[in-house]
C-alpha positions as a Markdown table, in Angstrom:
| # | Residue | x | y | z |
|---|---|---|---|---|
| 1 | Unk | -58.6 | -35.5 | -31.7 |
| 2 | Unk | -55.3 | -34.5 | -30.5 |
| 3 | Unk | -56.8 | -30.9 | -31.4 |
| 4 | Unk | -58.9 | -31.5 | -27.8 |
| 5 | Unk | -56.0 | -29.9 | -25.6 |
| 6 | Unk | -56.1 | -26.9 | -28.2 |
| 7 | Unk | -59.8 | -26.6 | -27.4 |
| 8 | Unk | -59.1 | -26.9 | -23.8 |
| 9 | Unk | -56.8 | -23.9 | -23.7 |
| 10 | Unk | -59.3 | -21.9 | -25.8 |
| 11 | Unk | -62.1 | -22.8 | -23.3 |
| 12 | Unk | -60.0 | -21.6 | -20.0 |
| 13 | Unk | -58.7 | -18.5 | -22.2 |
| 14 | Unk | -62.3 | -17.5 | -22.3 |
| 15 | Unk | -62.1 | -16.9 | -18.3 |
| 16 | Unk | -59.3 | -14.2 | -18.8 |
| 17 | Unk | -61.6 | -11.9 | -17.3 |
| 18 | Unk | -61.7 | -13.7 | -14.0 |
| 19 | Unk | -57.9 | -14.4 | -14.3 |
| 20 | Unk | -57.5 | -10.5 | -15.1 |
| 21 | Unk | -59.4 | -9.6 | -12.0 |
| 22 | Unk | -57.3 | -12.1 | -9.7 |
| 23 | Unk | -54.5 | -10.5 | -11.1 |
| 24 | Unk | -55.5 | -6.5 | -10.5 |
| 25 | Unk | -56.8 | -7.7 | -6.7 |
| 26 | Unk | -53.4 | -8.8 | -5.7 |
| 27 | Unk | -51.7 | -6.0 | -7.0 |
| 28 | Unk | -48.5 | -4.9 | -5.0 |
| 29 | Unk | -49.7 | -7.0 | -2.3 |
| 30 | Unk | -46.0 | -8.1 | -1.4 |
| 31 | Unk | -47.1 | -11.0 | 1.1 |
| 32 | Unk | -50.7 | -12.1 | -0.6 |
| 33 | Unk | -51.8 | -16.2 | -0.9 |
| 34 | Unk | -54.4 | -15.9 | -3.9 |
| 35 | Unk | -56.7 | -18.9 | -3.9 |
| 36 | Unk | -58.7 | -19.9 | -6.4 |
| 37 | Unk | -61.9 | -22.3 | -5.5 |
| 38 | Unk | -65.0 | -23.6 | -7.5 |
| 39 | Unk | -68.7 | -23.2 | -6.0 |
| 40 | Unk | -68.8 | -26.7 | -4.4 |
| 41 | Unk | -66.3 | -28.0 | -1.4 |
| 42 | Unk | -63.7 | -27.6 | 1.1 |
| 43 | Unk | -62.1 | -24.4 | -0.2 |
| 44 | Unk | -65.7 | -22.8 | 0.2 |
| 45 | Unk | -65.9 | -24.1 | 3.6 |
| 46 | Unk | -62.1 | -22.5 | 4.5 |
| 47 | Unk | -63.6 | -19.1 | 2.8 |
| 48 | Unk | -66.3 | -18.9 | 5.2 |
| 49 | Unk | -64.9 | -19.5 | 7.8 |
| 50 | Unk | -62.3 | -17.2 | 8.1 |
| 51 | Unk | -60.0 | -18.9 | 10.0 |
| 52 | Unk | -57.0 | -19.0 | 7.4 |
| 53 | Unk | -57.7 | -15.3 | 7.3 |
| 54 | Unk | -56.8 | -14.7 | 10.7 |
| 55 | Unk | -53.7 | -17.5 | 10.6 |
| 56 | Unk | -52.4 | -15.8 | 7.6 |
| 57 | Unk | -52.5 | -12.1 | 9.3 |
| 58 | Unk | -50.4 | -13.4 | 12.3 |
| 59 | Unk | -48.2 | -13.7 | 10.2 |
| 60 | Unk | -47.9 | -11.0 | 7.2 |
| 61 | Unk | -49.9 | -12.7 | 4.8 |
| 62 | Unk | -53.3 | -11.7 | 3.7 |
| 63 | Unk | -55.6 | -14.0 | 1.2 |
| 64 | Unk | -57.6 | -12.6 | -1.9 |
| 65 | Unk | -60.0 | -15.6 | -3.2 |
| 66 | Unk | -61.1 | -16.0 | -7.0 |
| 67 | Unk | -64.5 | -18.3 | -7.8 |
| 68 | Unk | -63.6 | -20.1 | -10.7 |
| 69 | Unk | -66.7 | -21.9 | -13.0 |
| 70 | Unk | -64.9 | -25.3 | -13.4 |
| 71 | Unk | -61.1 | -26.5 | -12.9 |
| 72 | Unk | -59.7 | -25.9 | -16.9 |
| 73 | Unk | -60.0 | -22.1 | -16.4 |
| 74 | Unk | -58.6 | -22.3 | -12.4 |
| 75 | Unk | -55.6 | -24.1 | -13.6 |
| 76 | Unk | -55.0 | -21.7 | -16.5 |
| 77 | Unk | -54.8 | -19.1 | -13.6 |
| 78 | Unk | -52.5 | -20.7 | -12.2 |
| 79 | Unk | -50.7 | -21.5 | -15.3 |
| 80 | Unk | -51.0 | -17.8 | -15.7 |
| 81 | Unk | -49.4 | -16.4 | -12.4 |
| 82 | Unk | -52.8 | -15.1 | -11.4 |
| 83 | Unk | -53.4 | -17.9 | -8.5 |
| 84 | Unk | -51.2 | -19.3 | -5.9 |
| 85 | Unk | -53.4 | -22.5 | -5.0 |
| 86 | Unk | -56.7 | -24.1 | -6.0 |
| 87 | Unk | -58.5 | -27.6 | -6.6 |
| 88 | Unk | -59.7 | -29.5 | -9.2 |
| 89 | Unk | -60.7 | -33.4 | -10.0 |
| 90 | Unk | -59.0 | -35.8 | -11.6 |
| 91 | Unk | -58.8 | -34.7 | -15.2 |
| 92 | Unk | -58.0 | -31.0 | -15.4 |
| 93 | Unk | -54.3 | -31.4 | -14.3 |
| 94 | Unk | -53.5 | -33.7 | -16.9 |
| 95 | Unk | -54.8 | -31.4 | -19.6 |
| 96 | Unk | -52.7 | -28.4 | -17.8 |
| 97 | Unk | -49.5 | -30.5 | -17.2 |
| 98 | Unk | -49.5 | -31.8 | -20.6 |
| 99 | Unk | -49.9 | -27.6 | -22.1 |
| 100 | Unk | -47.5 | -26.9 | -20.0 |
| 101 | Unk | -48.3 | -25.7 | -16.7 |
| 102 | Unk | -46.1 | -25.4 | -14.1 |
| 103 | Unk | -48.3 | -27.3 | -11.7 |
| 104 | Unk | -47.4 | -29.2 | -8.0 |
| 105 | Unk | -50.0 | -31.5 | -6.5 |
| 106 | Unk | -49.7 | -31.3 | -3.1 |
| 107 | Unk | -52.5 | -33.4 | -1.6 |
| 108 | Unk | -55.6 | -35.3 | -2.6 |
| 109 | Unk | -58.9 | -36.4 | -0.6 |
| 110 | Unk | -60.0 | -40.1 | -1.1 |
| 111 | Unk | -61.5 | -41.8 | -3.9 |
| 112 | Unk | -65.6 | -40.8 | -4.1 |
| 113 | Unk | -66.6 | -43.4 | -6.6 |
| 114 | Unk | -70.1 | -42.8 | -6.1 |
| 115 | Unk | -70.1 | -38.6 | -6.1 |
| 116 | Unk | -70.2 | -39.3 | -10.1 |
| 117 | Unk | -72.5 | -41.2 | -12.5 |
| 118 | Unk | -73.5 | -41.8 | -16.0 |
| 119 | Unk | -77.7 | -40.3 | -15.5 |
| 120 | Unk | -80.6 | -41.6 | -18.0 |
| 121 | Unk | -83.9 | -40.1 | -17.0 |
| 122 | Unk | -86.5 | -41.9 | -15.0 |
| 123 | Unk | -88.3 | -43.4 | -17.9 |
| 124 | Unk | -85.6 | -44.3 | -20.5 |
| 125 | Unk | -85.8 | -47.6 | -21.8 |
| 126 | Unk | -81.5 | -48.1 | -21.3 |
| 127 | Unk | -81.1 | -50.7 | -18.4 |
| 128 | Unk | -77.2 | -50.8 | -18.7 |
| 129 | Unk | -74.0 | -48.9 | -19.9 |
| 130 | Unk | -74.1 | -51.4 | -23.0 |
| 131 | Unk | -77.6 | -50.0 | -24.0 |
| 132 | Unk | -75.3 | -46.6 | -24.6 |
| 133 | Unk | -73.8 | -47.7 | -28.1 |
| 134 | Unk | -75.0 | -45.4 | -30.5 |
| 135 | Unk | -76.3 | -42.9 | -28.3 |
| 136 | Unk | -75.6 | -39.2 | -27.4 |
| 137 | Unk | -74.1 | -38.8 | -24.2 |
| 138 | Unk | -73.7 | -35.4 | -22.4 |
| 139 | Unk | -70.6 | -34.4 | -20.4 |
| 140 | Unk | -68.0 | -31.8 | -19.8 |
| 141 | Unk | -65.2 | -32.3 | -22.0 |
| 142 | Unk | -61.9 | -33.0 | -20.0 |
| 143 | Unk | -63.3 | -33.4 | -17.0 |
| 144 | Unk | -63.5 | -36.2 | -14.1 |
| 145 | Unk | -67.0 | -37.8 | -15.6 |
| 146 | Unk | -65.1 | -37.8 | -18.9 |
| 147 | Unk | -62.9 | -40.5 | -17.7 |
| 148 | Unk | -65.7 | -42.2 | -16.1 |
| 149 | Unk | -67.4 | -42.8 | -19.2 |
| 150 | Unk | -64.5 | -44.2 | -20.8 |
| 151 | Unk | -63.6 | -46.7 | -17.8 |
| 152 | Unk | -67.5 | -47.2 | -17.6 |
| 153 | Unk | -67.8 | -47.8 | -21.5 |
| 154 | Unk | -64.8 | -50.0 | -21.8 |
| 155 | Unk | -65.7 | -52.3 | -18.6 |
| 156 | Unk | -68.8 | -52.6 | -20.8 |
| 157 | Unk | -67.3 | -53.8 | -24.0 |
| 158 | Unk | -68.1 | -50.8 | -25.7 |
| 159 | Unk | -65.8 | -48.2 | -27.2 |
| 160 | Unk | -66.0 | -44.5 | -27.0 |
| 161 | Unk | -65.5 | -44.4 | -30.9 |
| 162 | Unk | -69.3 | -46.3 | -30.7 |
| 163 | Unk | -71.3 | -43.2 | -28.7 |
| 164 | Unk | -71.6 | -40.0 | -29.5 |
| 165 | Unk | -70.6 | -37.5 | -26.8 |
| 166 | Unk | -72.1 | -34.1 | -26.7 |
| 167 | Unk | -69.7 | -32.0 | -24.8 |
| 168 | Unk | -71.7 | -29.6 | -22.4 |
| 169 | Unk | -71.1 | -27.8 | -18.9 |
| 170 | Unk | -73.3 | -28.9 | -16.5 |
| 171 | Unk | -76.3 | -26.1 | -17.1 |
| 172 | Unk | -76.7 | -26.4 | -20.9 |
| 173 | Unk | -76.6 | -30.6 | -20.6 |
| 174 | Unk | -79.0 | -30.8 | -17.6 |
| 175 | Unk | -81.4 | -28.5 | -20.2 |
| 176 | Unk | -80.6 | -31.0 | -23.0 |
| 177 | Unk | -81.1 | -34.2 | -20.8 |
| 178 | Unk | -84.7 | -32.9 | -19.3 |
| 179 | Unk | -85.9 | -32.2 | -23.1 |
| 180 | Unk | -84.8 | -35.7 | -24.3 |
| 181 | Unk | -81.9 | -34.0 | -26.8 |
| 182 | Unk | -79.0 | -36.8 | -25.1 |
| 183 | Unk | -80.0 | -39.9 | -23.9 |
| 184 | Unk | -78.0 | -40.1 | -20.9 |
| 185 | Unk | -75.5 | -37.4 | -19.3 |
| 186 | Unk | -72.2 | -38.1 | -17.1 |
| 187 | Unk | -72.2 | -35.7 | -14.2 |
| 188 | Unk | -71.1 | -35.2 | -10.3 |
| 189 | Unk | -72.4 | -33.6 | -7.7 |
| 190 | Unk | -74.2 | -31.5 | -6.5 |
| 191 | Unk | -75.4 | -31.4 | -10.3 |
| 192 | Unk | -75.6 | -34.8 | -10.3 |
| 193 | Unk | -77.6 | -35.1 | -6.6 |
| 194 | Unk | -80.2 | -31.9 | -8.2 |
| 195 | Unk | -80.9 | -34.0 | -10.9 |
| 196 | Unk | -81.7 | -37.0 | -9.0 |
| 197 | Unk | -84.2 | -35.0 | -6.9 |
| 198 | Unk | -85.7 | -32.3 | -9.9 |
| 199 | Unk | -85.7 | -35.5 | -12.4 |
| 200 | Unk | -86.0 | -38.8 | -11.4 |
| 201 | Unk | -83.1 | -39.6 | -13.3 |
| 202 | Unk | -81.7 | -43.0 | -12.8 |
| 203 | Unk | -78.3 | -44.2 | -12.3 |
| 204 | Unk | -76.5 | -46.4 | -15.3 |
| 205 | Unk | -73.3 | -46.5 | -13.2 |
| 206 | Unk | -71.7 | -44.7 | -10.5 |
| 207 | Unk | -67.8 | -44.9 | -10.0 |
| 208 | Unk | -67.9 | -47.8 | -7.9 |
| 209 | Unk | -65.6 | -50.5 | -9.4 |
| 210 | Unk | -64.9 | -48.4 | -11.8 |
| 211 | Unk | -62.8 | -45.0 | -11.2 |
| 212 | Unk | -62.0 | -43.2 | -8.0 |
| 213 | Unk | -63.0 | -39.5 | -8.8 |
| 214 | Unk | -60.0 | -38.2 | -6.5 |
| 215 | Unk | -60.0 | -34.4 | -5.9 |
| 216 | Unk | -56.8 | -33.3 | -5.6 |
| 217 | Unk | -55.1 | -29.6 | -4.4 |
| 218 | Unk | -52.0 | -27.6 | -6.2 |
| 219 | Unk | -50.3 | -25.3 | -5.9 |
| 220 | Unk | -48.1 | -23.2 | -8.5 |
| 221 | Unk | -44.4 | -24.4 | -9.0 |
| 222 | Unk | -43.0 | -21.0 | -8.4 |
| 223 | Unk | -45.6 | -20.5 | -5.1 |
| 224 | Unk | -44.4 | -23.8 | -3.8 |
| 225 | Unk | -40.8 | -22.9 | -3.8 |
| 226 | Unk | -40.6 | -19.7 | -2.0 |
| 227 | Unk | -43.7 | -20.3 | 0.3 |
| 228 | Unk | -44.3 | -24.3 | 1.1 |
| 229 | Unk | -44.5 | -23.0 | 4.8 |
| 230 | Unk | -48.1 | -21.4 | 3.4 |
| 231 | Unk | -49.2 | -23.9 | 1.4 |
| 232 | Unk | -48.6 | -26.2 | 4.7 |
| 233 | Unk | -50.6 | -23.9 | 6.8 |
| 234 | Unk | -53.6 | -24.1 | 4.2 |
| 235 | Unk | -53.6 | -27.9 | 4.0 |
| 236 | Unk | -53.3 | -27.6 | 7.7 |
| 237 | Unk | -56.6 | -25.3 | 8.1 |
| 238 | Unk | -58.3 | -27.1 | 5.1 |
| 239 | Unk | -57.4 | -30.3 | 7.2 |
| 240 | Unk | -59.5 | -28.7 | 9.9 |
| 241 | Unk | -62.4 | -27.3 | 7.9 |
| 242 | Unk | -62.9 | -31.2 | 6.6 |
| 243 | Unk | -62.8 | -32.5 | 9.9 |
| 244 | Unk | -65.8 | -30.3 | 10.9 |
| 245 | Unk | -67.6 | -30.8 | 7.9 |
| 246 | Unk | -67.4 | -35.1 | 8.0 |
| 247 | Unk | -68.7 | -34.6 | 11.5 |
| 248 | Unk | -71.6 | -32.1 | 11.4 |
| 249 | Unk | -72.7 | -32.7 | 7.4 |
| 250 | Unk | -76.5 | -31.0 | 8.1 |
| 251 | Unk | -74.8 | -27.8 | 9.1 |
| 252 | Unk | -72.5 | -28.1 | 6.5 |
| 253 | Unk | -75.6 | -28.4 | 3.8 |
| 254 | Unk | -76.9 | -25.5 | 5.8 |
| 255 | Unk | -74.3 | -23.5 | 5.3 |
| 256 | Unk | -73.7 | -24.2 | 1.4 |
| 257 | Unk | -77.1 | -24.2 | 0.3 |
| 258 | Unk | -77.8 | -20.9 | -0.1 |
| 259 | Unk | -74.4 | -20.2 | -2.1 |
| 260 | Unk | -75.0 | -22.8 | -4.6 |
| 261 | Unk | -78.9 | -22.4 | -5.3 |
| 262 | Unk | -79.7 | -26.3 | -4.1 |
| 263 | Unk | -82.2 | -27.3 | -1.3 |
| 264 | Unk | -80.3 | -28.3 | 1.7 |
| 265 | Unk | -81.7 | -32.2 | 1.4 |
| 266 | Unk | -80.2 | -32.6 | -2.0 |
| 267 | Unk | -76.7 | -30.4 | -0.8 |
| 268 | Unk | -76.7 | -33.7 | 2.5 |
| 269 | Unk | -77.3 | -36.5 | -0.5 |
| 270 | Unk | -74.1 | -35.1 | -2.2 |
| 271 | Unk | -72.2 | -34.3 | 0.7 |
| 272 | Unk | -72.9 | -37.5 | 2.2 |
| 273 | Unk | -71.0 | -39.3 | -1.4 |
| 274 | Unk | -67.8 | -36.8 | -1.0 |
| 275 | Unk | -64.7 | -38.4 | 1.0 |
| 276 | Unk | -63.1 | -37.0 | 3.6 |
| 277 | Unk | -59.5 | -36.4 | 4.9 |
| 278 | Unk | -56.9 | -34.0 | 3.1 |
| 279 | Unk | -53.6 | -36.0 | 2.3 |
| 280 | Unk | -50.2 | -36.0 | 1.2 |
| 281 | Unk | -49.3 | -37.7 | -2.1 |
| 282 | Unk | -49.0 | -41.3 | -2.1 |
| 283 | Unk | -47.3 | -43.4 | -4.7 |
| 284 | Unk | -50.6 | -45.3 | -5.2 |
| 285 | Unk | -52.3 | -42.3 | -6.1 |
| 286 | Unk | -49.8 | -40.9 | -8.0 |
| 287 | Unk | -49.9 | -44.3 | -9.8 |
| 288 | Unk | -53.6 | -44.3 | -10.2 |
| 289 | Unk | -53.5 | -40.6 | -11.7 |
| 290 | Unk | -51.0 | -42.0 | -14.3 |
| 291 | Unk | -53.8 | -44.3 | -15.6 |
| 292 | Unk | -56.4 | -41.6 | -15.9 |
| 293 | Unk | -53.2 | -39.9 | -18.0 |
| 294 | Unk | -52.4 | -42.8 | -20.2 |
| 295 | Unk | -56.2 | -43.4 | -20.7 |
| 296 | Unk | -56.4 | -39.9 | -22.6 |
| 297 | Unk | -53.7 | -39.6 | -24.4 |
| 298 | Unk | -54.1 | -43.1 | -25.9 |
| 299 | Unk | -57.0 | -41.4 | -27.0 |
| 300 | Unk | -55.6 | -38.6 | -29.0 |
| 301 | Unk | -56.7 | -36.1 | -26.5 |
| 302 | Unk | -53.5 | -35.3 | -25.1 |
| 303 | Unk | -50.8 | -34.1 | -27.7 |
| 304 | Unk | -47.5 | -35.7 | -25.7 |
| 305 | Unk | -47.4 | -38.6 | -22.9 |
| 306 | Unk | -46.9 | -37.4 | -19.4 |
| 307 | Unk | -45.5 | -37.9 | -16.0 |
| 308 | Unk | -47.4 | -37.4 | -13.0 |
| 309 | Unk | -44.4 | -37.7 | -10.7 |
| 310 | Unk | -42.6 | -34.7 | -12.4 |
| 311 | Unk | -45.5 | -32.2 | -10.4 |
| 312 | Unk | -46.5 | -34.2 | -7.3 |
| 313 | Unk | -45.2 | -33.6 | -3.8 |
| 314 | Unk | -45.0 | -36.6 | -1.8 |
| 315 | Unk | -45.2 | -36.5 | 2.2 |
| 316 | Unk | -42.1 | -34.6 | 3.5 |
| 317 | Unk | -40.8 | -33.7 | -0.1 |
């Protein structure tokens, strides 16, 4: 299993195209902070807002932005010298730290137990995670739902040797769970909110009691270095964007909606499970990332034990 992180690298190698073009846009741009964000949260807010924009410009800076399909190939961009800053869950990092990456955590938002669960649809005749033993279980490999069901499993008394995952991004397991091909699929939102409203789906377990599905923000080793003045100033406007968006979360559904191809009730359902607050590294969290660690590489899925605290940047470090 230890093969896994090989697998990993393989998968985000397959996104050298978008790393390529991230690459050509900030050609000879001396002063450039290139940003790499996913379809779903705060980073899509900052984009469209334009406000970091117009902080950067003040003073020599301009931004190029790179949409990314899932954290493993943003973190390989960064891995790569292609992005400056980006955000993923809990699990990518430790896959990119442990290949090698020359990441830096630099803040987190709190836990959102319940923007993750382990699905079964609406008629299934599973009642509990136990029921999962022997079954086929959908999820993205390495990712944050991947640790769920491990926690979820082993709170359960069953081990992850005894299901079968079937490792799937979220499209191609939301089409196997709907024709009956998995029995239950591990998922966040917004995927996880769609399915809810499109399915009827039920929930096995959420993350409550269970894991604390941080997202966390990083920024390239060499990028911190030379420019933690701009990674400051966009925690500082990302700080800003969240504030609007935990007090106005309609317009914020609004406003996302249309870029992610979800109604605007189910974008509030998931918005309204998301934390809030951007924050600086806290030994708690660090500790609590170390877990998730430990967890896969007793597994085999990580080929060398690692240390969170080598790439996280406390407050005022």
């Amino acid at each position: 299993m230890r093969r896994i992180i090989q697998r990993w690298i393989t998968s985000a190698v397959l996104s050298v195209s978008i790393v390529a073009a991230a690459v050509s846009a900030s050609y000879g741009q001396e002063k450039t902070v290139r940003i790499g964000f996913q379809k779903y949260g705060k980073l899509v807010l900052l984009k469209s807002k334009g406000t970091l924009e117009e902080k950067l410009k003040a003073i020599g800076y301009k931004v190029v932005w790179t949409e990314f399909p899932s954290g493993p190939p943003l973190l390989e961009a960064l891995n790569v010298g292609a992005i400056d800053f980006g955000n993923t869950g809990e699990a990518p990092p430790i896959f990119a730290q442990a290949a090698g990456a020359p990441i830096q955590y630099v803040a987190y938002e709190p836990p959102a137990p319940k923007g993750e669960a382990i699905l079964v649809p609406k008629d299934s005749l599973l009642k509990s995670v136990a029921d999962l033993k022997g079954k086929k279980v959908a999820l993205n490999k390495g990712s944050n739902v991947h640790y769920l069901l491990v926690k979820a499993l082993e709170k359960a008394g069953v081990k992850y040797s005894e299901i079968e995952p079937v490792f799937l991004a979220p499209a191609d397991a939301r089409a196997a769970f709907e024709r009956g091909a998995v029995d239950a699929w591990v998922i966040w939102d917004p995927f996880q909110a769609a399915a809810e409203a499109a399915t009827g789906a039920r929930t096995l377990a959420d993350g409550t009691g269970i894991v604390s599905n941080y997202q966390f923000y990083f920024s390239s080793k060499k990028f911190l270095e030379s420019d933690a003045k701009i990674v400051d100033l966009v925690l500082a406007q990302l700080s800003e964007v969240d504030d609007w968006a935990k007090g106005d979360i309609h317009a914020v559904a609004e406003q996302l909606a249309p870029s992610i191809g979800l109604s605007v009730p189910v974008v509030e359902v998931a918005l309204k499970r998301q934390s809030y607050g951007i924050k600086p590294l806290t030994d708690s969290v660090i500790a609590d990332q170390q877990q998730v660690a430990d967890t896969f590489f007793a597994l085999g899925l990580l080929p060398k034990a690692i240390k969170i605290s080598d790439v996280a940047r406390r407050s005022g470090s």
